[in-house]
MARBA-3410 file (N, C-alpha, C, O; in Angstrom, 1 decimal):
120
54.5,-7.7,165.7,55.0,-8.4,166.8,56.5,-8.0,167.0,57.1,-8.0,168.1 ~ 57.1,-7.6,165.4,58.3,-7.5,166.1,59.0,-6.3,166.8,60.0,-6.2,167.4 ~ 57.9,-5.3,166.4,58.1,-3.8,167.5,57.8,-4.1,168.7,58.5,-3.3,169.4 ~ 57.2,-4.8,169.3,56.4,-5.1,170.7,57.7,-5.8,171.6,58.2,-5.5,172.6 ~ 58.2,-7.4,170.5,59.4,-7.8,171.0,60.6,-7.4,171.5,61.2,-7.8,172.5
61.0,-6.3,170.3,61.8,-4.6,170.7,62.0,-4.3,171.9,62.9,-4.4,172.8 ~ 60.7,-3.5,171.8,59.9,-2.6,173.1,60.3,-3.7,174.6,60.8,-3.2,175.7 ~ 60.0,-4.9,174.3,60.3,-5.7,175.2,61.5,-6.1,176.3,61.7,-6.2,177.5 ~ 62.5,-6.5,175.0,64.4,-6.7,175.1,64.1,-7.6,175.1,64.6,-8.1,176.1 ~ 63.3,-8.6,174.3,63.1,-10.0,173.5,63.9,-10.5,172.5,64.1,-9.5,171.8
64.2,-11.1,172.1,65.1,-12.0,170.7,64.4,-13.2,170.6,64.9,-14.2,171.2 ~ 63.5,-13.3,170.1,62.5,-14.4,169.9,61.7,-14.5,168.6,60.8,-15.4,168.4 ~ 61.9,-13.9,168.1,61.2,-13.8,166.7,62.4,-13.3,165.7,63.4,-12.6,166.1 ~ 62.0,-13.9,164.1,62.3,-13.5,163.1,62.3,-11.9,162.6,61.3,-11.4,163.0 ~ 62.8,-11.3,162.1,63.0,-9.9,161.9,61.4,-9.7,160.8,61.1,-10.5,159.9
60.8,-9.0,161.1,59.8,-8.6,159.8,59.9,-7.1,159.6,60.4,-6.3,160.4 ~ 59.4,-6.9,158.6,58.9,-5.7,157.9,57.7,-5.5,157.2,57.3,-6.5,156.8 ~ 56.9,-4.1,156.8,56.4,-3.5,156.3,56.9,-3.6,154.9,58.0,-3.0,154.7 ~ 56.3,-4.2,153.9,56.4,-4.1,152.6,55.2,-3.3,151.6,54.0,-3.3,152.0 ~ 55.5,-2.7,150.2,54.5,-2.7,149.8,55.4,-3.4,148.5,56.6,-3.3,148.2
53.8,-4.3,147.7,54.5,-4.5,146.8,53.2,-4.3,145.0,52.0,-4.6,144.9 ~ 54.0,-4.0,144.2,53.3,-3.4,143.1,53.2,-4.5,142.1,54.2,-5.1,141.7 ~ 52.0,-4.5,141.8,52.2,-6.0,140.9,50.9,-5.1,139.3,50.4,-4.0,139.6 ~ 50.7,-5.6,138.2,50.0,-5.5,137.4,48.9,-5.0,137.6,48.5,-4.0,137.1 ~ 48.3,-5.9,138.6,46.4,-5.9,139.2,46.1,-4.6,140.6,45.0,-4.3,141.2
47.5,-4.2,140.8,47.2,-3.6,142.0,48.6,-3.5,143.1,49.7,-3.9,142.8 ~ 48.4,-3.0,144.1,48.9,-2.4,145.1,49.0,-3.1,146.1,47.8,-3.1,146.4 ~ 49.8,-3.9,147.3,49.5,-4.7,148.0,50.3,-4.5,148.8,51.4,-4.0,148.6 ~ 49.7,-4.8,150.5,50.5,-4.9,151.3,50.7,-6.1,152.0,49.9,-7.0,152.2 ~ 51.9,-5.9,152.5,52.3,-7.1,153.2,53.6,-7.1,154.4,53.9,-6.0,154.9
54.2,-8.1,154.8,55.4,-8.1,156.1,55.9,-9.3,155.1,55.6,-10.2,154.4 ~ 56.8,-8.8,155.5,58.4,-9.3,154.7,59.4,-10.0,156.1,60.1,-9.4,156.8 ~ 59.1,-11.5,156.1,59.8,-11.5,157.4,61.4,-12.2,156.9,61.4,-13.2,156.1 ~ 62.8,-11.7,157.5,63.5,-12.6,157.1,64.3,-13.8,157.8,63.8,-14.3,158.9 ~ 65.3,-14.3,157.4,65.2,-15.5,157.6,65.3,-15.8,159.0,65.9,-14.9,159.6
65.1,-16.8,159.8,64.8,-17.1,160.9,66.1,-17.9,161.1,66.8,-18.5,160.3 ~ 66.3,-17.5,162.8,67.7,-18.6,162.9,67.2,-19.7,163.8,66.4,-19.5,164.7 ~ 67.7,-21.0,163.3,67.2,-22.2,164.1,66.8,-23.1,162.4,66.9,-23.0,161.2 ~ 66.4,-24.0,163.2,65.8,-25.2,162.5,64.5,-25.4,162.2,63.6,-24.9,163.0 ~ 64.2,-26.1,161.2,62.5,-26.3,160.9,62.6,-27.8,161.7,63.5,-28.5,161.6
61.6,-27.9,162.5,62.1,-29.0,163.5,61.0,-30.2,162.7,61.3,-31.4,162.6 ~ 59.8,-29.4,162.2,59.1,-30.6,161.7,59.5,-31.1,160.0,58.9,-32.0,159.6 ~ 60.6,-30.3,159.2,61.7,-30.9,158.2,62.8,-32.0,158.7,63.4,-32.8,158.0 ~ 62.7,-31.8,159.7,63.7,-33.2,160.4,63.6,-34.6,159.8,62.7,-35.3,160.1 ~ 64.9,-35.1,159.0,64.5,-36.7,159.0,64.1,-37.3,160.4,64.6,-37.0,161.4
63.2,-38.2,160.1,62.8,-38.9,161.6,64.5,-39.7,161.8,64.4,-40.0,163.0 ~ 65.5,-40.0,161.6,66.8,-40.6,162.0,67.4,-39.5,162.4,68.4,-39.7,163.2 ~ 67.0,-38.4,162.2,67.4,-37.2,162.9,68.1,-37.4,164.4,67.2,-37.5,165.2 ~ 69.5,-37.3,164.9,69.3,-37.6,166.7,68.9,-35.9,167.2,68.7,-35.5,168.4 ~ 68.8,-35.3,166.3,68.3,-33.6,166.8,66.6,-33.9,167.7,66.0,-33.2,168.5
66.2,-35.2,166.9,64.6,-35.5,167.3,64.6,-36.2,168.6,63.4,-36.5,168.9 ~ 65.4,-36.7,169.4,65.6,-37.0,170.5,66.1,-36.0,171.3,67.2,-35.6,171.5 ~ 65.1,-35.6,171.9,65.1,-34.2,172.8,65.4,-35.1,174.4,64.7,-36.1,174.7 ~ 66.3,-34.8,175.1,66.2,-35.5,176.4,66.2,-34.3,177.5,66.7,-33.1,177.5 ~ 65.4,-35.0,178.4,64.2,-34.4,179.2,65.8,-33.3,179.8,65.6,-32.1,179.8
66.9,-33.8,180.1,67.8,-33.0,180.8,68.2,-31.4,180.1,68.9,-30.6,180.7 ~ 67.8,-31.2,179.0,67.4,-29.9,177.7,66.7,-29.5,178.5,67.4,-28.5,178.6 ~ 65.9,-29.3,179.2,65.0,-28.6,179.7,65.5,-27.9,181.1,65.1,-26.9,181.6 ~ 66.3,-28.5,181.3,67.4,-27.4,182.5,67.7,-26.1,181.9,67.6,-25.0,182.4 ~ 68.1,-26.2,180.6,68.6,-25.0,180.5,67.9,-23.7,180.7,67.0,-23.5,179.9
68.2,-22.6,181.7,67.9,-21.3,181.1,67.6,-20.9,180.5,66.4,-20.5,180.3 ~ 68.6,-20.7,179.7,68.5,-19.9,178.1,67.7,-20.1,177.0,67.5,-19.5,176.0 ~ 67.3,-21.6,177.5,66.1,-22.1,176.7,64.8,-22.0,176.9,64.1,-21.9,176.0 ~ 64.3,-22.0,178.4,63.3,-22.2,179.1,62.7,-20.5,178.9,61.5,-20.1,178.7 ~ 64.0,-19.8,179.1,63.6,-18.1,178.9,62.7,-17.9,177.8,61.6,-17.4,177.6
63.7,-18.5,176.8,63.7,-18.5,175.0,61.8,-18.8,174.9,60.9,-18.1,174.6 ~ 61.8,-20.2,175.4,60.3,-20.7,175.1,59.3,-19.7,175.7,58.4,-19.2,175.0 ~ 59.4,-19.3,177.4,58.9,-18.5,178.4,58.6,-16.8,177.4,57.4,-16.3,177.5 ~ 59.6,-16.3,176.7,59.5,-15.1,176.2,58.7,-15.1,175.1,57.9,-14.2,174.8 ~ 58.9,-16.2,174.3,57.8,-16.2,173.2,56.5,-16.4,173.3,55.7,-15.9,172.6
56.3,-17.5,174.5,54.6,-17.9,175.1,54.2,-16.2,175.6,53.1,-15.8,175.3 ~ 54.8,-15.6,176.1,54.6,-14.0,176.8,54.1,-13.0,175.6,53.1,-12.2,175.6 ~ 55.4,-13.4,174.3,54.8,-12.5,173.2,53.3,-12.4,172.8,52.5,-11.4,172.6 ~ 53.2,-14.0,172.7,52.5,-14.5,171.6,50.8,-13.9,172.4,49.8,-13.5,171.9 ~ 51.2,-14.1,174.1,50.1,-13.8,174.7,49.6,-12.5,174.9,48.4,-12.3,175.0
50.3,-11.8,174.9,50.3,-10.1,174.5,50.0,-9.6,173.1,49.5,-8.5,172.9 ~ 50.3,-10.5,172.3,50.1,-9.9,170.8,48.9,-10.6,170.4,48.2,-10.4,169.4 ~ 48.6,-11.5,171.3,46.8,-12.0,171.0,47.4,-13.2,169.5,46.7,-13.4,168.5 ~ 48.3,-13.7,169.6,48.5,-15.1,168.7,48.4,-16.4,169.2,48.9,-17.0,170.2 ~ 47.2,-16.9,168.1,46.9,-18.0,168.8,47.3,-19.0,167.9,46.6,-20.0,168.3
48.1,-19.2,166.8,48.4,-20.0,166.1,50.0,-20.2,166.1,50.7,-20.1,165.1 ~ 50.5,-20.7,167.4,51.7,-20.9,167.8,51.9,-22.6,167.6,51.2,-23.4,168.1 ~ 52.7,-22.9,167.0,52.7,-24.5,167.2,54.3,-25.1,166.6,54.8,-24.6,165.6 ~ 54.8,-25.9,167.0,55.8,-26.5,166.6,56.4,-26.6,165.3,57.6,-27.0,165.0 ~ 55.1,-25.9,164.2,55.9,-25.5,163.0,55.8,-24.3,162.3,56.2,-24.1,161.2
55.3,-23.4,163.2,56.1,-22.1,163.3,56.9,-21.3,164.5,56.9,-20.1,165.0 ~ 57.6,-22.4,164.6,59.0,-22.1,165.2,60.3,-22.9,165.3,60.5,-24.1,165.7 ~ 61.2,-22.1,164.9,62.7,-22.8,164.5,63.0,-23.1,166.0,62.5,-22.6,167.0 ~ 63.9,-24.1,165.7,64.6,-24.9,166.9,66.1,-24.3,166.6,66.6,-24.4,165.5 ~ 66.7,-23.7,168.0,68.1,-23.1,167.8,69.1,-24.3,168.2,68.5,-25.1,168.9
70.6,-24.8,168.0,70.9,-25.9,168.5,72.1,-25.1,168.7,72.3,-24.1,167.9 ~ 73.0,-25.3,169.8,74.5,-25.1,170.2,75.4,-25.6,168.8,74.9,-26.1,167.8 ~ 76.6,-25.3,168.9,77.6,-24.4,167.9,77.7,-26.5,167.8,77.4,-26.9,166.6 ~ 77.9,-27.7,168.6,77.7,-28.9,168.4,76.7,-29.3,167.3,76.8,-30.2,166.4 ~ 75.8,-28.5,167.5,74.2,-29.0,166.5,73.5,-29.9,167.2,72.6,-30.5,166.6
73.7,-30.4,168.5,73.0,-31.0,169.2,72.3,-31.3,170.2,71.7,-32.3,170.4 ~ 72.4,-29.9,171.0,71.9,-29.8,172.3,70.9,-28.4,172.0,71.6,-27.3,172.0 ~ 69.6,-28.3,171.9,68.8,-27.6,171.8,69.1,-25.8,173.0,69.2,-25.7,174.2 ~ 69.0,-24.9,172.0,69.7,-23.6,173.2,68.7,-22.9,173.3,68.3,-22.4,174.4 ~ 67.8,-22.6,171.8,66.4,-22.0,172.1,65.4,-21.6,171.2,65.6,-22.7,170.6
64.5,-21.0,170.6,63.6,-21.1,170.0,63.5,-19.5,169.0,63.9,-18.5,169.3 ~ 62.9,-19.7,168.0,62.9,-18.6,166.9,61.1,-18.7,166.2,60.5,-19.5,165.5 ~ 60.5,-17.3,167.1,58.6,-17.8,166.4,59.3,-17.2,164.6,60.3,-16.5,164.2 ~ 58.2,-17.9,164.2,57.8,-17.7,162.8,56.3,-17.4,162.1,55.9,-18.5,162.1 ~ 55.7,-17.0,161.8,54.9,-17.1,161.1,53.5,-16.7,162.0,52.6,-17.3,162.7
53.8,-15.1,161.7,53.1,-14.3,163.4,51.9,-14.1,162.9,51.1,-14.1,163.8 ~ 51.3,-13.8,161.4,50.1,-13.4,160.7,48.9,-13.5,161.4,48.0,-12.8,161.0 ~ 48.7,-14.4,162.5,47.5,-14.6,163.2,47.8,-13.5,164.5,47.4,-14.1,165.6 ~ 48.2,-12.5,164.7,48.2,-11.8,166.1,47.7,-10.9,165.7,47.5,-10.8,164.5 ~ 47.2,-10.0,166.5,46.3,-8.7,166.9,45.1,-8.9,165.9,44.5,-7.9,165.5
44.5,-10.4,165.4,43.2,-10.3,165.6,43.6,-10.2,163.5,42.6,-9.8,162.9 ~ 44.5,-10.5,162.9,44.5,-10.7,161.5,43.6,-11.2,161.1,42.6,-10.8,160.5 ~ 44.1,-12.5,161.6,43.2,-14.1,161.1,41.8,-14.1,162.0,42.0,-13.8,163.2 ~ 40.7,-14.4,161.7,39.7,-14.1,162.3,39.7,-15.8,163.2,40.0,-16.9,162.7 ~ 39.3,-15.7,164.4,39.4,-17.0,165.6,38.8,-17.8,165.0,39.4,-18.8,165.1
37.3,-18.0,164.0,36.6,-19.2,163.4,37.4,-20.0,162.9,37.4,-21.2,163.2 ~ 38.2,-19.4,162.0,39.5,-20.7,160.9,40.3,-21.5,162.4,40.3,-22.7,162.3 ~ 40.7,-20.9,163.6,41.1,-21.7,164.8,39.7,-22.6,165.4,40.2,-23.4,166.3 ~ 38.7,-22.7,165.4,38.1,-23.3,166.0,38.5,-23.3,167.5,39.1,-24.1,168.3 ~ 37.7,-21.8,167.4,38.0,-20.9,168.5,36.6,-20.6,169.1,36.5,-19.9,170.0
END
């Protein structure tokens, strides 16, 4: 996904990579993704005021894009396991006014994860 995002002129996802990694039992591959910018929104203490989203956050642009570009990815890359806790919440340099969104946790696109585990 994150070549595609590239290809795109997207900033919506976490950086991944192509790893191999060598263990005792064998040879393994995997994506190495690093760290994501934004917040785990569902680690939030509920006293959190970050958890009071007010509907006027939703004007923003730069946010609406943010959300807009990832629903776009996610729908081109055939991911259907998008949800509120794999994706970081970005907040202004305040920490309080939501600016935009960071996907995480892409392993279900181009058909990885087979649709039955989705009750699909």
């Amino acid at each position: 996904m994150t070549s595609i995002e590239k290809a795109l002129g997207m900033h919506v996802l976490a950086d991944s990579h192509k790893v191999t990694i060598k263990k005792d039992d064998g040879v393994f591959d995997g994506i190495f993704m690093e760290n994501a910018d934004g917040t785990d929104f569902i680690a939030l203490k509920s006293d959190d005021k970050r958890l009071k989203i007010k509907e006027s956050e939703f004007n923003n642009r730069e946010l609406l894009k943010s959300i807009a570009d990832l629903q776009i990815l996610d729908y081109i890359c055939g991911n259907v396991d998008r949800h509120v806790g794999n994706m970081f919440i970005k907040f202004d340099n305040t920490n309080s006014k939501i600016i935009g969104v960071t996907g995480i946790d892409n392993d279900s696109s181009f058909s990885i994860k087979s649709f039955d585990q989705f009750n699909i």
